[in-house]
C-alpha positions as CSV (number, residue, x, y, z in Angstrom):
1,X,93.8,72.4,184.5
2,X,94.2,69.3,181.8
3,X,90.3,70.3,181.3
4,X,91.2,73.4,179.3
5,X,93.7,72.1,177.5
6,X,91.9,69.5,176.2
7,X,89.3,72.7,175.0
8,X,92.0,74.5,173.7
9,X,93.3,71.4,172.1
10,X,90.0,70.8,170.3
11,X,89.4,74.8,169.8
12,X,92.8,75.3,167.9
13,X,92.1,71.6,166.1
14,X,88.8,73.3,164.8
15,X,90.1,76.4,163.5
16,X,92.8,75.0,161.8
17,X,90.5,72.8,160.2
18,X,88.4,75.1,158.7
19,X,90.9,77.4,158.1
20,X,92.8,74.3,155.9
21,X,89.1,73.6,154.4
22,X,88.9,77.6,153.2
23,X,92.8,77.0,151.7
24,X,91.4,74.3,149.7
25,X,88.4,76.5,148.2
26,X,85.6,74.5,150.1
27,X,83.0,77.4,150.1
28,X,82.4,78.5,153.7
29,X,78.3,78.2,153.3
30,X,79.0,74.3,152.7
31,X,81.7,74.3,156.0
32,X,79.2,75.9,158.0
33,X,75.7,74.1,156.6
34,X,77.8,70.2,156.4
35,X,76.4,67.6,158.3
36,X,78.6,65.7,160.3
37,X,78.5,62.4,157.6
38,X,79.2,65.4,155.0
39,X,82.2,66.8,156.7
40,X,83.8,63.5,156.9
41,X,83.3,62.7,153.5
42,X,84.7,66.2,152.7
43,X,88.1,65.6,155.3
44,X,88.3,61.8,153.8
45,X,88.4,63.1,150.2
46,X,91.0,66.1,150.8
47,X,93.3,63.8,152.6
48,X,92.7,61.1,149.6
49,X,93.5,63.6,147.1
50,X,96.9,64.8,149.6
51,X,97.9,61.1,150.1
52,X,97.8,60.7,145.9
53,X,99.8,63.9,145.4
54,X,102.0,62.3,148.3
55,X,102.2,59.1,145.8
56,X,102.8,60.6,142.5
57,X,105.8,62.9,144.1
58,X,107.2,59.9,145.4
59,X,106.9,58.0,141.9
60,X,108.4,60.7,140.4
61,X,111.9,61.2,142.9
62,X,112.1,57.0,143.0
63,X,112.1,57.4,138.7
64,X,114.6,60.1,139.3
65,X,117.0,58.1,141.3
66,X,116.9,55.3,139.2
67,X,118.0,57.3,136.5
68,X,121.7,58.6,138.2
């Protein structure tokens, strides 16, 4: 039993990344045709450019509070 749950784990972990990657505009010819070092550089560069968005919201509310 903990042997399909670790598939469906890694199934619904699949889709949801791809699904996140077509949300973002990645063409689906480049999903489909990445290498493996090419997806990671794709997944490390989305979640650079989320952790910087992350950064500069945070910048922004700290500014904010300092200013009450």
């Amino acid at each position: 039993m903990p042997e399909k749950n670790v598939a469906k784990i890694f199934k619904d972990t699949y889709w949801i990344t791809i699904i996140s990657l077509l949300k973002l505009n990645v063409p689906w010819d480049l999903i489909v045709s990445a290498s493996d070092d090419e997806m990671m550089q794709i997944l490390a560069t989305v979640q650079a450019m989320a952790d910087h968005e992350q950064e500069v919201q945070d910048r922004a509310m700290n500014r904010q509070q300092m200013q009450l």
